[in-house]
ROLOFI-447875 format. One line per field, with one value per residue (C-alpha): x, y, z. Coordinates in steps of 0.5 Angstrom, whole numbers, plus 2048, in hexadecimal, padded with zeros to 3 digits. Last residue first. Layout:
// ROLOFI-447875
x <- c(X/...)
y <- c(Y/...)
z <- c(Z/...)
This chain:
// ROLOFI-447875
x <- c(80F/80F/80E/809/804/7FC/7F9/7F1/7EB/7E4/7DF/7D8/7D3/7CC/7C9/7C3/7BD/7B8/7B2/7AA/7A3/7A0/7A5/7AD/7B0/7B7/7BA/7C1/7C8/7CC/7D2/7D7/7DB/7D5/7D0/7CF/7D1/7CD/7C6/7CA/7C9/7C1/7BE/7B8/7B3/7AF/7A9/7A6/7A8/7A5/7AC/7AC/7AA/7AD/7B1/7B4/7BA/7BB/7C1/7C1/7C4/7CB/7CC/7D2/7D5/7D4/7D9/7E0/7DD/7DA/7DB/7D4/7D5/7CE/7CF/7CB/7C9/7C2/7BE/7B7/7B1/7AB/7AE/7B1/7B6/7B7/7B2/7B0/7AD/7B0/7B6/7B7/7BF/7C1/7BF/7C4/7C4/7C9/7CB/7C3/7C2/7C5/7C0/7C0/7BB/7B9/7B5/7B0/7AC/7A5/7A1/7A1/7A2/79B/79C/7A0/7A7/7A9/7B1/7B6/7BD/7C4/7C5/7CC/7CC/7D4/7D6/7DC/7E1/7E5/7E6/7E9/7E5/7E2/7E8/7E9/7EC/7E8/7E0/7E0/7E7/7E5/7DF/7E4/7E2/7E9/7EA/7F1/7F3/7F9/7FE/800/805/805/80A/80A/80F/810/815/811/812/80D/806/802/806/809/80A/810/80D/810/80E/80C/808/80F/810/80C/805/806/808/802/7FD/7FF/803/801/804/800/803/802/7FB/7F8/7F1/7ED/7EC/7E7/7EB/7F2/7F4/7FA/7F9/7FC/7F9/7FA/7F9/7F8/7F9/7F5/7FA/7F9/7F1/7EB/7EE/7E8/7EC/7EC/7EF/7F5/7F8/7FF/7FE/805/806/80D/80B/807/802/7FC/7FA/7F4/7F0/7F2/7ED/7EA/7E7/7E2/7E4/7E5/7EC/7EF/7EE/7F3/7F2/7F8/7F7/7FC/7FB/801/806/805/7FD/7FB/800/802/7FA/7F9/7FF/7FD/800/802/80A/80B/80D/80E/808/80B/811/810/80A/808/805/7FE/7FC/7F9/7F5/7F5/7EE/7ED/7EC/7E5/7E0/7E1/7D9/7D9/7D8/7D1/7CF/7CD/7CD/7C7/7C7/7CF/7D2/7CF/7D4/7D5/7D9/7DC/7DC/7E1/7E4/7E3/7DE/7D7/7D7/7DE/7DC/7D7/7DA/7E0/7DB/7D8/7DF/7E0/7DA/7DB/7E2/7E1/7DB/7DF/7E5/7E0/7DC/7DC/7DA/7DC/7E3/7E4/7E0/7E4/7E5/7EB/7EA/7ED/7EC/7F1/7EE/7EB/7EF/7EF/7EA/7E4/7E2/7DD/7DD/7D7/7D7/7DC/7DD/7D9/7D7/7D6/7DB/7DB/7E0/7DD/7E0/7E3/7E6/7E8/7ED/7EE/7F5/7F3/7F4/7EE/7F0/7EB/7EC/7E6/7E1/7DB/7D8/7D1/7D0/7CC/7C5/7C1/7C6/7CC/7D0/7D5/7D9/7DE/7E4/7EC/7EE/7F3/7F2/7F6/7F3/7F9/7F7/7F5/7F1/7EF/7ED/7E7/7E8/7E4/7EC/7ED/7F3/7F7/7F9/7FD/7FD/801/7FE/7F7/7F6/7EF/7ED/7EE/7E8/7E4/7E0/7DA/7D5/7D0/7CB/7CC/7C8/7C9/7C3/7C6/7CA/7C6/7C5/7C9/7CB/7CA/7C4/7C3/7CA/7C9/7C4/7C8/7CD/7CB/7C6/7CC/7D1/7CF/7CC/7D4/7D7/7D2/7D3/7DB/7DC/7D9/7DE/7E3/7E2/7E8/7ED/7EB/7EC/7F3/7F5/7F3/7F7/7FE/7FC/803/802/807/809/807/804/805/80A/804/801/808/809/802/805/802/800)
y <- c(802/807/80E/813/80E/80F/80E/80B/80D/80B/80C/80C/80D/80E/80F/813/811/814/811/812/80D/811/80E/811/80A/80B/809/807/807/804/805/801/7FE/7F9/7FB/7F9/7FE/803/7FE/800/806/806/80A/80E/80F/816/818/81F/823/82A/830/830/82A/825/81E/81C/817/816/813/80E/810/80D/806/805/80A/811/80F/813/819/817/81D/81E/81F/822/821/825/821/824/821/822/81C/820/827/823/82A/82C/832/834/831/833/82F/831/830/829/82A/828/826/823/821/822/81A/81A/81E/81E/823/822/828/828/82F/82D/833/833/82C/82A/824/81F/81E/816/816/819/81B/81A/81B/819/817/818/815/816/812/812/81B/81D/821/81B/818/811/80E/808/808/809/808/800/802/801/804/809/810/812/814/81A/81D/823/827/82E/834/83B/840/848/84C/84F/84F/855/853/857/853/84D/847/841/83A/834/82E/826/821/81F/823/821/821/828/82A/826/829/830/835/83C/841/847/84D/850/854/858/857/85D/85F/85D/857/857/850/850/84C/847/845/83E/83C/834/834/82E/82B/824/824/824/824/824/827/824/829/829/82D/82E/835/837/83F/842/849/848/84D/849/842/842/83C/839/83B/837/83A/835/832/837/835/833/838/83A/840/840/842/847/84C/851/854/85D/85D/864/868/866/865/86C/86E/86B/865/869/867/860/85D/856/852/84A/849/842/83D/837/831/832/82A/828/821/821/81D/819/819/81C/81A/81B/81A/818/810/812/818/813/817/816/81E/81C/823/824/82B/82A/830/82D/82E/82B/82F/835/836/837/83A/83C/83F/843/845/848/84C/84E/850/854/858/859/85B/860/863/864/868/86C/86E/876/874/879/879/872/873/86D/868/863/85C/857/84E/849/843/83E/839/832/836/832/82F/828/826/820/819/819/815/81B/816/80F/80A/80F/811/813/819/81E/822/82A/82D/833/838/83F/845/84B/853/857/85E/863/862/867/86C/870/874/870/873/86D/869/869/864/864/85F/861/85C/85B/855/853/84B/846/83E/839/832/82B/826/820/81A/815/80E/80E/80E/815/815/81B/820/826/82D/833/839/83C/843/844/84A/851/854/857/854/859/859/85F/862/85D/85E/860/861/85D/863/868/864/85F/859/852/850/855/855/84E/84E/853/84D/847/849/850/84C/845/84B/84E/847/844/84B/84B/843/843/84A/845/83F/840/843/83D/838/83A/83A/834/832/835/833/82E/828/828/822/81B/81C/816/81A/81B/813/811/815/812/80B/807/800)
z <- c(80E/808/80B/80D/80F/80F/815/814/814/813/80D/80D/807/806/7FF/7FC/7F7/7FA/7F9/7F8/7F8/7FE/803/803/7FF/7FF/7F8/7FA/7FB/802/802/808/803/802/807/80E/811/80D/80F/817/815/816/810/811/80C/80B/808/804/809/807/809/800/7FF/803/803/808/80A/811/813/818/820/823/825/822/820/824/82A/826/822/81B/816/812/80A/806/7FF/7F9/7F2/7F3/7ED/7EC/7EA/7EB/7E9/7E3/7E1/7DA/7DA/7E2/7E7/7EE/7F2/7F9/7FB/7FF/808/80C/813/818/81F/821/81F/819/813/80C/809/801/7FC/7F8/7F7/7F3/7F2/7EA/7E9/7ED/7F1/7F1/7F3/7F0/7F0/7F3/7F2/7F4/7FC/7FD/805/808/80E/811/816/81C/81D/824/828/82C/82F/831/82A/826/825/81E/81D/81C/817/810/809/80A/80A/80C/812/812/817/817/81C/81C/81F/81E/81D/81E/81C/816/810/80B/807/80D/812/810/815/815/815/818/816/818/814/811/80C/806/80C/80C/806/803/807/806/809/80B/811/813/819/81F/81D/823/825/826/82C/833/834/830/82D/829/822/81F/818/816/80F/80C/806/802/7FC/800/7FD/801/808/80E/814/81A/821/825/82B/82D/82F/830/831/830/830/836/83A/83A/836/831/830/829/823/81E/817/813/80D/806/805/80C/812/818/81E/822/829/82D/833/831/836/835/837/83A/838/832/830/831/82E/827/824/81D/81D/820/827/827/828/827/828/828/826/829/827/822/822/81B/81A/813/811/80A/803/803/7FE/7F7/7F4/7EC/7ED/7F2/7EE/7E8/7E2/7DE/7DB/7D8/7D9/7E0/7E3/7EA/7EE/7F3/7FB/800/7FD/7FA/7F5/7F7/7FF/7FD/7F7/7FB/802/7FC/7F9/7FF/802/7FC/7FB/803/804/7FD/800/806/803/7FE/803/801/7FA/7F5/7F5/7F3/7ED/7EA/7EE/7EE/7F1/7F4/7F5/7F8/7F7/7FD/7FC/7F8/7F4/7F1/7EB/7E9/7E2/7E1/7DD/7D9/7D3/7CF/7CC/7CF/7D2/7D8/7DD/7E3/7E4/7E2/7E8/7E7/7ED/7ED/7F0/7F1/7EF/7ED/7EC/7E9/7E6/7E4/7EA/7E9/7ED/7EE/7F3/7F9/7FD/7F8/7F5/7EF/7ED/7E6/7E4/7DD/7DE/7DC/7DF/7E2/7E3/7E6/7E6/7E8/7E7/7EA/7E5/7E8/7E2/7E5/7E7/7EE/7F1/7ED/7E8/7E8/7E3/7E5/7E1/7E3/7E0/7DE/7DC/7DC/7D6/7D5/7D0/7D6/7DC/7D9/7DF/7DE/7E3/7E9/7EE/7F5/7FA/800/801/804/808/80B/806/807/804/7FF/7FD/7FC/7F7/7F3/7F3/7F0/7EA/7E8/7E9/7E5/7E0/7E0/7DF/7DA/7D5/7D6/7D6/7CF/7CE/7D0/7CD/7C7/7CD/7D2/7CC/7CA/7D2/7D3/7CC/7CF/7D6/7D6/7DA/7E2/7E5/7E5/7EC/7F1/7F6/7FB/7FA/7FC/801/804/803/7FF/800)
């Protein structure tokens, strides 16, 4: 068997982009005219919903992204343990625009100059014997991507500064909700593709422990007076996130510039180029937290060196003295209950489940009302609801597809004996019926996945799939 630095160092090497780059500039005024209506469908309603007033009355007057396409650079093919084809390559765009916004109580603006970088992922998968050959296309961003605009009519607009902080924060809360994993952009290219081979499920936990830092919290210019005065040795914690998964945060530790922490937490790894981020800040209570210092790595480089590094901090893009310490290690996923009920404490990650909901099949009634939509329960652990689907051209109200994942972490002591899931059909907030699937039916499924027509009573079912998977401790070098 493999080990994890065999797997790490499997690349082929880099692909040339010169054809992508090609086919990118042929497409771009199609790419323009779908990714201005996607911006102006997806995002004016966002504004609405998270901006104060008078903000949440922006519109978008004009989106022209321009005639400088997507630059696309170091290409790297793998294939995908579900027989698929994974492409990762850096996207670089500095585009010359023409955006105008304009809203109630606001001077009407635009965004002339956009910087977008990031590294994509693009998995195709299934593999088909039947043309196109691919079943569906899935995008994301490995990392959220760095994103900057240049505004035009700057001098007009009083709040430019917080405007901008918005736009850009809802922009970025957005394409992580849909395109930066864990999540992926589904684009069907067979109508039939079956979501449960075109899934990527998660490919393990890193265990990640902030040990200590040093030198942390040196005086620096621009700390005010006040905060000299009153707090001169820093309160120390560390905020951490990975990709788009949730941020943790360590417990603070007074008065110190060579804290230890010592702490750990489980973070879910999609894919090995995942960064890992750390941003050490000075607790001040009652004032504004100062920022000491950020330090990067991803989860590749960590686990290449040994699961252990020591990571300099930069301040505002400049070196600084600080350093902190990180340990790693990684627990691949694995069609195996015995780390279910392994380990004592209850914050560490054993296992997962994930619960693919694809499509239902016999919603009646009148098509114009009827508002289809799946909600999967576990116990009060967990509880997803799919988007609502409405008729429209092109769409089987009666029999819809959803082709939305739901993952749940398994915490040591939830399995065995843990509640059923509960699979709920609805129309729009109406339970239609439900079912509820014990796990040990999971359990006893072959490889741990079970894949069925769940029939939810009044002649309707959900085609929907359960699958459990325990952990196991991957090795960093051959035995």
């Amino acid at each position: 068997m493999a080990t994890i630095i065999e797997t790490l160092t499997a690349s082929g090497g880099p692909e040339s982009p010169g054809f992508l780059n090609d086919l990118v500039k042929q497409l771009w005024p199609n790419i323009c005219v779908a990714g201005g209506q996607m911006v102006k469908d997806i995002v004016e309603p966002m504004f609405k919903t998270m901006l104060p007033a008078p903000l949440n009355g922006l519109q978008f007057a004009k989106i022209d992204l321009g005639t400088i396409p997507i630059h696309i650079s170091r290409v790297d093919v793998h294939n995908t343990e579900n027989e698929g084809i994974k492409l990762d390559l850096d996207v670089d765009w500095d585009g010359c625009c023409d955006i105008e916004l304009n809203g109630n109580m606001i001077p009407k603006f635009g965004i002339e100059h956009v910087k977008l970088r990031g590294r994509l992922s693009l998995l195709l998968c299934p593999l088909t014997t039947v043309l196109p050959l691919i079943g569906a296309a899935q995008v994301a961003f490995i990392n959220p991507p760095f994103l900057e605009f240049k505004y035009t009519d700057a001098a007009h607009v009083a709040n430019l500064g917080v405007i901008d902080r918005t736009i850009r924060k809802i922009i970025q809360s957005i394409m992580a909700s849909m395109a930066v994993l864990p999540n992926r952009f589904l684009l069907k290219l067979d109508a039939n593709n079956d979501y449960f081979k075109t899934y990527q499920h998660p490919i393990g936990v890193l265990r990640l422990t902030v040990e200590s830092g040093s030198e942390l919290g040196e005086k620096k210019e621009g700390k005010s007076l006040l905060k000299k005065l009153v707090h001169d040795e820093p309160d120390c914690f560390v905020k951490v996130s990975l990709s788009a998964e949730k941020i943790w945060k360590t417990r603070t530790i007074n008065n110190q510039r060579n804290p230890e922490w010592n702490e750990t937490c489980d973070f879910v790894v999609s894919d090995f180029e995942q960064a890992i981020e750390l941003d050490v800040d000075d607790d001040d209570t009652g004032l504004p937290d100062d920022d000491i210092g950020v330090a990067a790595t991803t989860v590749k480089r960590l686990l290449l060196e040994g699961g252990r590094q020591e990571l300099a901090l930069e301040h505002k893009g400049q070196p600084i003295d600080g350093k902190i310490k990180v340990r790693g290690d990684f627990f691949k996923f694995v069609p195996n209950p015995a780390s279910f009920s392994a380990g004592g404490n209850p914050d560490e990650v054993v296992g997962m489940m994930t619960v693919l909901v694809a499509s239902a099949f016999g919603v009646t009634g009148k098509r114009q009302e009827l508002k289809p939509n799946v909600m999967v329960s576990w116990g009060d652990l967990a509880s997803f609801r799919t988007a609502i689907k409405i008729d429209a051209p092109g769409t089987d109200i009666e029999n819809p597809s959803f082709d939305q994942a739901f993952r749940v972490t398994v915490k040591s002591g939830t399995i065995p004996g843990g509640p059923p899931v509960r699979i709920a059909l609805l129309d729009g907030e109406k339970e239609r019926g439900s079912v509820e699937v014990p796990l040990d039916e999971v359990l006893a499924s072959p490889g741990l996945a079970l894949e069925k027509f769940f029939d939810v009573g009044n002649g309707a079912t959900v085609r929907a799939g359960i699958w459990l998977r325990g952990t196991e401790h991957a090795q960093l070098q051959g035995n």
